[in-house]
PLY file of the C-alpha trace (Angstrom):
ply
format ascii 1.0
element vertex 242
property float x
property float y
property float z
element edge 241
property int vertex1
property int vertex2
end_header
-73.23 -32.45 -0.62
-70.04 -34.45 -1.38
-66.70 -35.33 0.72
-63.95 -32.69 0.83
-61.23 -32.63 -1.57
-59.02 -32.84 1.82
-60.43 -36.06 2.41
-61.25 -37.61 -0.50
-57.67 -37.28 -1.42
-56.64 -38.96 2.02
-59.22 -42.00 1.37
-58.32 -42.93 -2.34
-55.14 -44.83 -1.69
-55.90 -45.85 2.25
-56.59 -48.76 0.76
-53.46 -49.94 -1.77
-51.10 -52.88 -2.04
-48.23 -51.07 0.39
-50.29 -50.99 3.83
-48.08 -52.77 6.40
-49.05 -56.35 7.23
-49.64 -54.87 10.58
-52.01 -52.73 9.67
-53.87 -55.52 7.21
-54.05 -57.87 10.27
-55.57 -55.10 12.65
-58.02 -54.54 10.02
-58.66 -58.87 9.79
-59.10 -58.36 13.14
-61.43 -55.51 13.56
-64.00 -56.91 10.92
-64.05 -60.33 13.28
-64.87 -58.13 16.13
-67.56 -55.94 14.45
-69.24 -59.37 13.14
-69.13 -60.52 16.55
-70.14 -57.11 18.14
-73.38 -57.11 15.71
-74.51 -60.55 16.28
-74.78 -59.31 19.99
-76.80 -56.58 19.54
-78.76 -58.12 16.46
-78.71 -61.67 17.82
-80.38 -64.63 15.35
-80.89 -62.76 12.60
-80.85 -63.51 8.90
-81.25 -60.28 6.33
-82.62 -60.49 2.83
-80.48 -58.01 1.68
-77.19 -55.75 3.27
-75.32 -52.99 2.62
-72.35 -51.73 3.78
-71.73 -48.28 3.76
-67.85 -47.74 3.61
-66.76 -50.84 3.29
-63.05 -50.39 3.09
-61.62 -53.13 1.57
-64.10 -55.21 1.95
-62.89 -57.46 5.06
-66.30 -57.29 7.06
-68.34 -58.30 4.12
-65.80 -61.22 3.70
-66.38 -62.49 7.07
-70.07 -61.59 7.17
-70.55 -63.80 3.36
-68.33 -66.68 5.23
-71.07 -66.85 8.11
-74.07 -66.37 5.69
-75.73 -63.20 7.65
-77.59 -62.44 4.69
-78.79 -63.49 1.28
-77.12 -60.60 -0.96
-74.84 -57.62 -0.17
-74.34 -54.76 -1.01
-70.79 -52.09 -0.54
-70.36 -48.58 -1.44
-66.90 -46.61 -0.49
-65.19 -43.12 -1.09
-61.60 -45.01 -1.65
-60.65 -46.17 -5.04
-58.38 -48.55 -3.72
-60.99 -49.87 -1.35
-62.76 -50.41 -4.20
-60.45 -52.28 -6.12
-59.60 -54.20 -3.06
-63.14 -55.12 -2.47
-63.16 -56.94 -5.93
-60.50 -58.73 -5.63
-62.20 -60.64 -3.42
-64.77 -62.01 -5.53
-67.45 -62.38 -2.67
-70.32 -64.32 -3.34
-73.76 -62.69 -3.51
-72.12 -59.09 -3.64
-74.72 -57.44 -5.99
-73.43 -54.03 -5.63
-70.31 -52.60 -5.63
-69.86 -48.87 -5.96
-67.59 -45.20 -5.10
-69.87 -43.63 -2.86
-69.82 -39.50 -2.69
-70.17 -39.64 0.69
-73.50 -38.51 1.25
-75.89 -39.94 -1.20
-76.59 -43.18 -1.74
-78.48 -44.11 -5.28
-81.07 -46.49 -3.62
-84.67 -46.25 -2.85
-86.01 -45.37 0.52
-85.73 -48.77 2.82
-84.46 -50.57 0.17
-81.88 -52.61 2.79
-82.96 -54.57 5.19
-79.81 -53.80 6.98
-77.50 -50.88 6.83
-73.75 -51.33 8.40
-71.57 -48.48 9.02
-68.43 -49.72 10.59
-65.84 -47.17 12.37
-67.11 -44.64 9.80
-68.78 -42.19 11.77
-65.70 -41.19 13.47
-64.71 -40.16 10.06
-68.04 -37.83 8.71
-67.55 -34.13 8.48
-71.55 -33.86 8.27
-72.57 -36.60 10.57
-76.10 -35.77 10.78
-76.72 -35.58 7.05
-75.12 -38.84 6.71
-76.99 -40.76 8.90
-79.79 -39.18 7.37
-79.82 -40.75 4.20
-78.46 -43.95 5.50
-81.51 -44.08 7.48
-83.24 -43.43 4.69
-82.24 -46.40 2.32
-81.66 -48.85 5.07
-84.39 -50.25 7.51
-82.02 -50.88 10.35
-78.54 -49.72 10.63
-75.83 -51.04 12.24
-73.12 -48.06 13.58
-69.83 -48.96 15.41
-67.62 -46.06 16.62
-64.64 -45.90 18.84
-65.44 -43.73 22.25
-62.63 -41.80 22.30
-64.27 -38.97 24.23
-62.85 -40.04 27.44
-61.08 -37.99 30.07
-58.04 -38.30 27.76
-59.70 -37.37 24.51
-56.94 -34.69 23.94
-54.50 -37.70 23.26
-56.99 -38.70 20.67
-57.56 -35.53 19.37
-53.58 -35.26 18.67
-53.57 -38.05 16.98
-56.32 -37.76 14.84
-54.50 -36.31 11.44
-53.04 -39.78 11.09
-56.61 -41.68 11.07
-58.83 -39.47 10.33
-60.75 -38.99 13.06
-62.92 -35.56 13.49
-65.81 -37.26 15.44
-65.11 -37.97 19.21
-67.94 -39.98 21.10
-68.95 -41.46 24.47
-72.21 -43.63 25.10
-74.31 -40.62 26.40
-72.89 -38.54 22.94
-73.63 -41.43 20.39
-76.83 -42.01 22.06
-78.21 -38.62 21.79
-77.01 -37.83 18.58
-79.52 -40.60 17.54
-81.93 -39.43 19.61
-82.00 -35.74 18.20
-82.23 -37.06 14.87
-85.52 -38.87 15.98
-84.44 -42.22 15.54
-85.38 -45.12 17.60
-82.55 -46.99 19.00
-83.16 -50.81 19.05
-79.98 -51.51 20.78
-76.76 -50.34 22.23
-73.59 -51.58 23.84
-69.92 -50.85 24.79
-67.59 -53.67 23.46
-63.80 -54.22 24.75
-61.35 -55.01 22.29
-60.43 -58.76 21.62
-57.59 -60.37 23.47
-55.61 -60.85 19.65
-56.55 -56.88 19.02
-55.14 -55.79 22.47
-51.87 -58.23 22.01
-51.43 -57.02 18.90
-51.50 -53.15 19.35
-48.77 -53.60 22.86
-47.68 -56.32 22.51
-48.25 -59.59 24.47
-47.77 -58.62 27.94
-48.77 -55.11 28.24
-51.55 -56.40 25.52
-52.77 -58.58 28.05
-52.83 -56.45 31.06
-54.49 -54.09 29.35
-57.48 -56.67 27.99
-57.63 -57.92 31.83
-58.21 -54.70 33.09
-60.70 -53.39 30.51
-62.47 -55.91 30.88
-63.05 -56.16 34.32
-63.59 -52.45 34.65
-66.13 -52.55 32.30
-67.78 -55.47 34.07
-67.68 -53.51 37.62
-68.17 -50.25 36.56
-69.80 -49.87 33.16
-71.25 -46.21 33.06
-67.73 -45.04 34.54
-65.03 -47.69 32.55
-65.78 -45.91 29.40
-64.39 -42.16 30.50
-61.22 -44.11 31.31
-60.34 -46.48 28.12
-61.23 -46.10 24.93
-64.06 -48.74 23.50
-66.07 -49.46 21.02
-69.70 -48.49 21.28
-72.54 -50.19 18.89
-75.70 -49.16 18.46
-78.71 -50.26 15.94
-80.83 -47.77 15.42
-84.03 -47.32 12.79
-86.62 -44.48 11.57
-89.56 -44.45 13.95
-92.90 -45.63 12.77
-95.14 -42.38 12.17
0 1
1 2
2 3
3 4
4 5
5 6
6 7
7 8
8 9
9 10
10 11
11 12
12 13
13 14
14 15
15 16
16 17
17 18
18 19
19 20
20 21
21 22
22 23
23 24
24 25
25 26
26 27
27 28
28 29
29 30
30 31
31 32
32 33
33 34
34 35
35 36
36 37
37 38
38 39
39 40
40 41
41 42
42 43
43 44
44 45
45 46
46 47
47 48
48 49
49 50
50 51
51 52
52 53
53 54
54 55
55 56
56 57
57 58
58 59
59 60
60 61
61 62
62 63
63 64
64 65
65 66
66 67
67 68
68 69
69 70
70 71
71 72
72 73
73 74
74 75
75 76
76 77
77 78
78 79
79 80
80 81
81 82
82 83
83 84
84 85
85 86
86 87
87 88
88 89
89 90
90 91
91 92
92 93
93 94
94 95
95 96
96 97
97 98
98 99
99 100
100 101
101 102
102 103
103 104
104 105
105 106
106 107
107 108
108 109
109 110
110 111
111 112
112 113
113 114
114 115
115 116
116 117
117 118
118 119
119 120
120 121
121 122
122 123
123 124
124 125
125 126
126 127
127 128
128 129
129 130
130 131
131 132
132 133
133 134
134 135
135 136
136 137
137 138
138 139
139 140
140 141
141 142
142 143
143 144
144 145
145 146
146 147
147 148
148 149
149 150
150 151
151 152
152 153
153 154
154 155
155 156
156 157
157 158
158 159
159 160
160 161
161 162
162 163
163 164
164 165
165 166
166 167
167 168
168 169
169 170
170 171
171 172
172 173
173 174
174 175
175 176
176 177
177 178
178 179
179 180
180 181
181 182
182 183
183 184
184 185
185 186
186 187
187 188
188 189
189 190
190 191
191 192
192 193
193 194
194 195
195 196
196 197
197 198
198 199
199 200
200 201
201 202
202 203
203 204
204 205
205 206
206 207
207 208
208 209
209 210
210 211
211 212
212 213
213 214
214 215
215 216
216 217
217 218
218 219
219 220
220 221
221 222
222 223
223 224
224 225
225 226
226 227
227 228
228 229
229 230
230 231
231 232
232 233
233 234
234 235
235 236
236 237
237 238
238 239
239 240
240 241
């Protein structure tokens, strides 16, 4: 099994010198809130070894190196240019850094103590398969998605041909796709976007409204907030012991 032509030609330049510094700052930004998002769900933890699984270019592993989350790391991605951006960086402790077919990952079983797969899932034609063999090499894995599925997910779904997106998830979806692939899930959450994120996708006062009011509908009404603004859910998630 291997990524589409479709999308593998999409991927290889998503990555290149011309992105707008827009879009480079809401991807600075993203990779802060992941870190953050994963230290909450995974909280006090230190990994031998990590790898992340479509790593873009590479800003989450930046961020996670800078705060010393683990003691080597690991990055495989279907872009070329996220590839090239990736070693530009010149991380320290990056072992690994490889184009990844998108389904098969040339490791060992449980070889990573940590598996991350960061607003990737959204992007999976085979979702189950994938997860599959990330499971597989990884002993825990880390999965953040946006849950677009909301009572607006047509909006999404309309806009999807200029991200990407072909997976559309809630917190009772992501959940239970987990659970039919018998994994055990060792924690889940739905995160609101940071105060810079929101500011910088409408601007400063519609930005802020809309943080305010995310966040305080997620606060009072957590099972319901989600159906009515998009999110981002996290869940970790590992094989169950036989």
């Amino acid at each position: 099994m291997e990524l589409s032509p479709k999308l593998k030609q999409l991927y290889d330049s998503y990555y290149n010198n011309n992105q707008k510094e827009t879009l480079k700052l809401k991807r600075d930004l993203t990779a802060l809130q992941s870190v953050r998002n994963l230290k909450r769900i995974l909280p006090n933890s230190k990994f031998k070894n990590l790898l992340d699984i479509g790593a873009g270019d590479g800003n989450t592993l930046e961020v996670l190196s800078n705060e010393n989350i683990a003691d080597e790391f690991g990055a495989i991605e279907i872009s070329t240019s996220g590839i090239e951006e990736i070693k530009k960086k010149k991380l320290k402790n990056l072992n690994k850094i490889e184009i990844f077919n998108g389904y098969e990952i040339n490791e060992p079983p449980q070889k990573y103590e940590l598996g991350l797969v960061l607003h990737v899932l959204e992007h999976v034609e085979h979702e189950r398969l994938f997860i599959n063999e990330v499971t597989r090499v990884c002993k825990i894995t880390y999965i953040e998605v946006p849950l677009e599925n909301t009572f607006f997910v047509g909006n999404a779904v309309k806009l999807s041909p200029l991200y990407g997106h072909i997976n559309f998830y809630n917190p009772q979806t992501l959940k239970a796709l987990m659970i039919n692939l018998n994994l055990e899930i060792i924690g889940f959450n739905v995160f609101s976007h940071s105060k810079e994120y929101e500011i910088l996708i409408s601007g400063k006062v519609k930005g802020l409204i809309r943080f305010a009011i995310k966040n305080i509908a997620l606060k009072l009404f957590p099972k319901f907030a989600p159906f009515l603004f998009t999110y981002t859910g996290g869940i970790a998630i590992s094989k169950k012991i036989s």
